[in-house]
N, C-alpha and C positions, 0 to 999 in steps of 0.2 A: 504494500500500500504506500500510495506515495504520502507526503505530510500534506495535510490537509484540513480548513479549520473544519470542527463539526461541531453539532451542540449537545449538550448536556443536560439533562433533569437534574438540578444541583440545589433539592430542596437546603432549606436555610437551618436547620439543627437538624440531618441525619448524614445518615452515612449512604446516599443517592451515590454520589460522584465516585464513590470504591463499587457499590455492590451492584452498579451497573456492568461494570469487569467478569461480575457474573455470568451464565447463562442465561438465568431468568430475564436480569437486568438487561442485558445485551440484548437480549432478542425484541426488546420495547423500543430501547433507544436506536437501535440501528435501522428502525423504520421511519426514523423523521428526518426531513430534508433538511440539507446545509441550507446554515444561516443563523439567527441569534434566537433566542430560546425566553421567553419574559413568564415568568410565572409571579401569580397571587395567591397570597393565602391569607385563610381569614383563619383566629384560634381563638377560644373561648376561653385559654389560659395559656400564658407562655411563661411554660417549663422549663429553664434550662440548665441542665448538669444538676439535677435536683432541686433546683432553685426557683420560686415562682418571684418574676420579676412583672405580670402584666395581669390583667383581667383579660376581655376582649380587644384584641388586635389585629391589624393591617399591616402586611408585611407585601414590599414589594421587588424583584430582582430579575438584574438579566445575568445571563452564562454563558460561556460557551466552552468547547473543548477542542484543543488543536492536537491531532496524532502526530507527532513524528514517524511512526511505522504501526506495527498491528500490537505492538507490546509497550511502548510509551507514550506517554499522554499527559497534557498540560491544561489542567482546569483554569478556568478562572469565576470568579464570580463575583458582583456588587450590589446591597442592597440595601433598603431601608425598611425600618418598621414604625408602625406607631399605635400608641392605644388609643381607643374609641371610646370609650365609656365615658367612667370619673374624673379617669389618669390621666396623666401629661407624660407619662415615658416615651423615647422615643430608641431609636435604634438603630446606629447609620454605620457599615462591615464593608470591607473588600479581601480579597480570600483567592490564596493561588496553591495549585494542587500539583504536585509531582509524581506521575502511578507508573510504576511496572511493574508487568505481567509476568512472572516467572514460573511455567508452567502452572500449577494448578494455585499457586501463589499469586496475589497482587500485594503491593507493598506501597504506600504514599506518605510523602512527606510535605506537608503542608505550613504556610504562614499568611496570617490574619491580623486586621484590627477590625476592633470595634470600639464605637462611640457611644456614650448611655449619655441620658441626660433623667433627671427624675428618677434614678435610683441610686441604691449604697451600691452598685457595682460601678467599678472604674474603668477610664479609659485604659488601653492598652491591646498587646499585639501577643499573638498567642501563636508558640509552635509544636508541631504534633507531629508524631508519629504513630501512622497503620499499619498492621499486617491484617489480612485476608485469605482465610485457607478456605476457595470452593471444593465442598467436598463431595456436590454433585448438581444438579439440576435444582433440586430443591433447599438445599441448606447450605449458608453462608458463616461462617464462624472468625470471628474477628478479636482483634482488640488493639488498645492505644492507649497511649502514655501523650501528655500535653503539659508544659507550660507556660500558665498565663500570666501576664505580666502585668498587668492590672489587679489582679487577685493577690500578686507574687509568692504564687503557691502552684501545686502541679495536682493536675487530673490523670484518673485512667481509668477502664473497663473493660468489660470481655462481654459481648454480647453472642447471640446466635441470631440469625434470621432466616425464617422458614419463606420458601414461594411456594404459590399453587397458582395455576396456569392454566384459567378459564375455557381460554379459545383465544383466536389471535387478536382479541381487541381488547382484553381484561385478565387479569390477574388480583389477589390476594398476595399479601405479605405479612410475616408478625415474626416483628423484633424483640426481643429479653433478655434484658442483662444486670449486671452489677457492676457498681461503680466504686471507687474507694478516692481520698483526697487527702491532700497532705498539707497543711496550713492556707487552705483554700477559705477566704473570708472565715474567718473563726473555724473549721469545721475540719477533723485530721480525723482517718482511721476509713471505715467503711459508709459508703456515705448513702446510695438508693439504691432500690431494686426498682426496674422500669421495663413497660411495654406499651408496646405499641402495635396495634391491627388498623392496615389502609388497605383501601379499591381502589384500583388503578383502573380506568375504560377510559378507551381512546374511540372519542367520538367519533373521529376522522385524522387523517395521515398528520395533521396541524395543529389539531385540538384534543387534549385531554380534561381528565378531572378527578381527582383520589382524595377522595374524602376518606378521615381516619378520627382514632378514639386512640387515647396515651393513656399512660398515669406513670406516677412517682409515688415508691413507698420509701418511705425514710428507713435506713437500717438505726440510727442513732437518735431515740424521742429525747434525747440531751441537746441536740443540736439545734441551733435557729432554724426557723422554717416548719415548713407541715407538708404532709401526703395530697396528693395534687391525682386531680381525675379530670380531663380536657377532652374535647372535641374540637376538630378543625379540618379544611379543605384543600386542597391546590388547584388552581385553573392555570392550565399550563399553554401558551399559545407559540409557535412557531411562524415565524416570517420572514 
C-alpha cells in the first residue's frame, strides 16, 4: 500500500484509533472513503479515567489517519467539548497517535493536550503507551501505562473488548476493565472497574451512528468521586 491519508473513527475517550487495527475494527473503517472524518457526540455524563468531570455534554472533533504502509499508521485528532446543562466546563484536546502492526500485535505511542476550564483538572499534555494482542475476530485484549502532566501523576489499565458482527452494516462491542493510579489528583493504588456496550450501524458508506451505555465503579469508596452510570451517542459523518 502506498502512504496515503485515510480517516479514522477516533472516538474522544476510547481506544477507536488501536482496536480498529483489529478485525472487527478494520473491516468498519476500511469501508469509508478518503477524506476527513467529523464526528458528535452527545453524553449524559463525562467519565473520564474514573472521574466525573461533566453532566450533559457536546463534544465535537475531526480525525484523520495517514498509512505509511499496511502496518504503520499516524493518527491525529482535535476536538472540543462542552457542557449543556448547569455547567460551564468546557474541553479543548489535540492528540497524535503512532501504531504498529506486529503480527497479531499492535503497539501505539501516543501524545496529547488538553485544556479544562471549570474544573479541578489541569491543563496539561499526556503521554501513553499501548499494547494490543488481537487474539481473534472477536476479542481485543489491551492495556496502557500514561503520564499526565496536568495530574502529575500516571494512569494505566488492562481492558478486554468483545465484537459481535451483525451483518455488514452493524456490529456490537463491550469493553471491561480495571484501572489503577499513582498520585493521580489525590487518588494512588486501584482506582475503577468500567464498561462499556455501543451499536455501531452504518447508515450508509458516509454516515454512521453508535449509541452506547458506560459506567464506573470505584474500587477505593476512600477516594474522591463516586460510581458513574452514563449514556451517550456518536454521529459520525465522512466528506
Amino acid at each position: 500500500m502506498s502512504p496515503k491519508l485515510k480517516v479514522s473513527f477516533i472516538a474522544l475517550t476510547s481506544l477507536l484509533p488501536l482496536t480498529a487495527a483489529g478485525q472487527a475494527g478494520s473491516s468498519a473503517i476500511d469501508d469509508i472513503p478518503y477524506g476527513i472524518e467529523a464526528v458528535a457526540q452527545y453524553r449524559s455524563e463525562y467519565n473520564y479515567r474514573g472521574f466525573i468531570l461533566a453532566k450533559d455534554s457536546i463534544d465535537l472533533q475531526l480525525g484523520a489517519q495517514y498509512a505509511f504502509n499496511n502496518t504503520t499508521y499516524l493518527n491525529s485528532a482535535a476536538w472540543f467539548g462542552s457542557e449543556i446543562g448547569d455547567g460551564d466546563f468546557t474541553e479543548g484536546g489535540l492528540r497524535v497517535d503512532f501504531l504498529k502492526d506486529l503480527g497479531p500485535m499492535t503497539y501505539s505511542l501516543s501524545g496529547s493536550y488538553r485544556s479544562y476550564s471549570n474544573t479541578f483538572f489541569e491543563n496539561g499534555a499526556n503521554i501513553e503507551l499501548v499494547a494490543i494482542y488481537h487474539f481473534n475476530q472477536h476479542f481485543d485484549f489491551s492495556g496502557r501505562v500514561a503520564y499526565d502532566t496536568g495530574a502529575e501523576g500516571w494512569y494505566a489499565n488492562l481492558e478486554t473488548i468483545y465484537y459481535h458482527r451483525i451483518n455488514d452494516d452493524s456490529y456490537f462491542s463491550l469493553t471491561g476493565g480495571i484501572s489503577a493510579v499513582d498520585q493521580y489528583y489525590r487518588r494512588n493504588g486501584l482506582n475503577d472497574a468500567f464498561a462499556k456496550l455501543s451499536y455501531t450501524y452504518n447508515i450508509d458508506q458516509s454516515i454512521s451512528i453508535s449509541p452506547y451505555l458506560g459506567s464506573s465503579l470505584l474500587l477505593d469508596k476512600n477516594d474522591i468521586g463516586s460510581d458513574s452510570l452514563y449514556a451517550g451517542i456518536y454521529f459520525t459523518v465522512n466528506f
